[in-house]
C-alpha positions in Angstrom: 25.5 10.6 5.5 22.6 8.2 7.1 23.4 5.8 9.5 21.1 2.4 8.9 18.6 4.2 7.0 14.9 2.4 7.5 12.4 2.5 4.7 9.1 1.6 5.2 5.8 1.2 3.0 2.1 0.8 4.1 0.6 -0.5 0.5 -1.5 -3.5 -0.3 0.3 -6.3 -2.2 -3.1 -7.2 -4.3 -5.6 -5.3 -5.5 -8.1 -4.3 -2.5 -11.0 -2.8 -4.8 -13.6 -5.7 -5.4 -15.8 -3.5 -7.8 -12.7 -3.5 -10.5 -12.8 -5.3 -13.8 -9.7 -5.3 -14.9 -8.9 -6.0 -18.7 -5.6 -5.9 -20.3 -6.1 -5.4 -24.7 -3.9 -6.1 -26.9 -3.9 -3.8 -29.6 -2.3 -2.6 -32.4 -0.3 0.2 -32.8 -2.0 2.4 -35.4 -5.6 1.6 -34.1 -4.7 2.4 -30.5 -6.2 5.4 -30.5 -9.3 4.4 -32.1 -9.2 1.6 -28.9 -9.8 3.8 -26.6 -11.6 6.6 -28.7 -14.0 3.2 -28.5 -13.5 2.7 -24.7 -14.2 6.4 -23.9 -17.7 6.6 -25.7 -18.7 3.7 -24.2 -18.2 5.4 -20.5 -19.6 8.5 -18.5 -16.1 9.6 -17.6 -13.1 8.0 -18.5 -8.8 9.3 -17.0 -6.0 8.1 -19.0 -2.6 8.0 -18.2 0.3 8.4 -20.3 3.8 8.0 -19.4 4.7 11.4 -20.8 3.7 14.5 -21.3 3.9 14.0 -25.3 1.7 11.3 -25.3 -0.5 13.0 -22.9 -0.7 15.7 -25.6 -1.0 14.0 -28.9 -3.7 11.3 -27.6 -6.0 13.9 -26.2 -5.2 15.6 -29.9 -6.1 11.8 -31.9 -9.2 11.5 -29.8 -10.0 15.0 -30.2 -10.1 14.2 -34.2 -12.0 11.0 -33.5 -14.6 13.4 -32.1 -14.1 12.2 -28.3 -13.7 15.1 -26.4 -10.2 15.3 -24.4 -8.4 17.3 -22.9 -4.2 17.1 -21.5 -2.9 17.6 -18.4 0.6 17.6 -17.4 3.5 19.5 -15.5 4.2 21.3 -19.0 1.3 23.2 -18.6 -0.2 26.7 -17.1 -1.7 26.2 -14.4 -4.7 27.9 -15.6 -5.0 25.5 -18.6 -4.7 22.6 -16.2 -7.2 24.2 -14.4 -9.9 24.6 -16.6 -9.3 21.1 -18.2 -9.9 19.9 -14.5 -13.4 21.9 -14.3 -14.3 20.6 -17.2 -13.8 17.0 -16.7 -15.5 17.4 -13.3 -18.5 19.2 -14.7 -18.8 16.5 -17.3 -18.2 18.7 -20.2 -15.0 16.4 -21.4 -15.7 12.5 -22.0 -11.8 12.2 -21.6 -8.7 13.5 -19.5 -5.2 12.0 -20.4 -3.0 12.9 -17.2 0.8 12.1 -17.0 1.2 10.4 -13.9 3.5 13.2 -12.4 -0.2 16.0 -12.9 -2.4 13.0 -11.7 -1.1 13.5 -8.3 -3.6 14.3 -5.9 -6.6 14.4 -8.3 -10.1 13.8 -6.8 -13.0 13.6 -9.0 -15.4 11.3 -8.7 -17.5 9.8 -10.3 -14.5 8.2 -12.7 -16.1 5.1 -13.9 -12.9 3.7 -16.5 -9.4 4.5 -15.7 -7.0 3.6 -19.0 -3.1 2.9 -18.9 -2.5 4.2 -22.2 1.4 3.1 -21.7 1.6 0.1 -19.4 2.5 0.9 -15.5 6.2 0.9 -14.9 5.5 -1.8 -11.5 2.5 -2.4 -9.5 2.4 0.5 -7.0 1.8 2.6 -10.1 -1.3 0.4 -11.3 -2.8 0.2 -8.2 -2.7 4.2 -7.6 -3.8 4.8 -11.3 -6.1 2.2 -11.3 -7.5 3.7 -7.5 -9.5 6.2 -9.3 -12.1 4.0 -10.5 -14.3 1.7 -8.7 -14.8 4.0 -5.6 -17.6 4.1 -2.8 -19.0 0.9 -3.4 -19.7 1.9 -7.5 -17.8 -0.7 -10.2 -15.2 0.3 -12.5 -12.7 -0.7 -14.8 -9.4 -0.9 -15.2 -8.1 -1.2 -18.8 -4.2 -1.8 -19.5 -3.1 -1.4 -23.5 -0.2 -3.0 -24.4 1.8 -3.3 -28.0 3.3 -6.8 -28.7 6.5 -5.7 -27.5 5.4 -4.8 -23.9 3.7 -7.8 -23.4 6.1 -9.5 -21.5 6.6 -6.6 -18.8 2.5 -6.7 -18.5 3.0 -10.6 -17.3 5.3 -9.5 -14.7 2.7 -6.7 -13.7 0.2 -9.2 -13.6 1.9 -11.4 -11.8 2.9 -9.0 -9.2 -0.5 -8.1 -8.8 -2.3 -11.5 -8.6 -3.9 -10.8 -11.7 -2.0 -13.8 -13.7 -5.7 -15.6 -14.6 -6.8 -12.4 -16.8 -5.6 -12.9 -20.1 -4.6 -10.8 -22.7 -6.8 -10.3 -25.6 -6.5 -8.7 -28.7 -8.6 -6.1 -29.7 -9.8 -3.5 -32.6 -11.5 -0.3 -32.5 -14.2 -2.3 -34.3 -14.9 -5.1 -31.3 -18.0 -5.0 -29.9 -16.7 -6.2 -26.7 -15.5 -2.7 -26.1 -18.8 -1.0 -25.9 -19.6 -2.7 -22.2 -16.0 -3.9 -20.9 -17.6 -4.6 -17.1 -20.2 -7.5 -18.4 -17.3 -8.8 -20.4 -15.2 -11.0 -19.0 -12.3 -12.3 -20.9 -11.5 -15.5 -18.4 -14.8 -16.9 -19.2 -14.1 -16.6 -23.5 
């Protein structure tokens, strides 16, 4: 019903935050919530994205056990439960949120010092408006993309796509020490 429909998009092809570390961690599958149970202690305040709302759900339950304090938040549910995990997050009360991407929309908090992709990005847009939540007004941040063996592959495309070909992937246990500080780590220089 359109007649030569135009589409256009104002978004950066690379990554226009200079204050980002980014660090993409290899990890296994049944100590990848120990990973970032590791990650999250190790920051002030830390937002994870999952790709759905059941993995929004059942990490913030795992780190929840791991005694990291999380807290979902997704379409799924009340808006008064979404609500108060936001004030809670903001007030510094939770270490963790775990937001599908779809309930991430419009968030504002600042003050977000490690974003985590919990599920690798589906393509670069979504990284770079994840990973945009971190790293604001001049403070540093981190960026930290998990990936399972099998998704390793899409991740080089994602890196690629973002100019981010020269950070490797490195593999990764709860146990690594490298997790407690990821900014001063850098993985090109191991």
């Amino acid at each position: 019903y359109q007649t030569d429909p135009i589409t256009q998009e104002v978004v950066s092809e690379s990554v226009t935050v200079e204050q980002m570390h980014h660090r993409f961690l290899k990890v296994h599958e049944m100590d990848k919530a120990k990973v970032a149970g590791a990650i999250v202690e190790a920051s002030n305040r830390t937002l994870i994205f999952s790709n759905t709302k059941r993995h929004a759900d059942r990490l913030a339950d795992d780190l929840n056990k791991l005694d990291v304090s999380a807290a979902a938040i997704h379409g799924d549910l009340p808006q008064r439960a979404r609500e108060k995990a936001l004030k809670r997050f903001s007030e510094g009360k939770l270490q963790a949120l775990v937001a599908s991407d779809v309930a991430a929309r419009g968030l504002d908090i600042d003050e977000i010092d490690t974003v985590i992709h919990w599920d690798p990005p589906p393509d670069h847009k979504t990284y770079l408006h994840r990973s945009g939540r971190t790293a604001r007004a001049g403070t540093a941040g981190v960026a930290v993309t998990l990936l399972k063996w099998n998704e390793e592959m899409a991740v080089k495309l994602l890196q690629r796509r973002l100019g981010l070909e020269d950070h490797p992937m490195v593999e990764v246990f709860s146990n690594d020490p490298r997790l407690t500080d990821l900014t001063s780590w850098d993985p090109r220089n191991d």
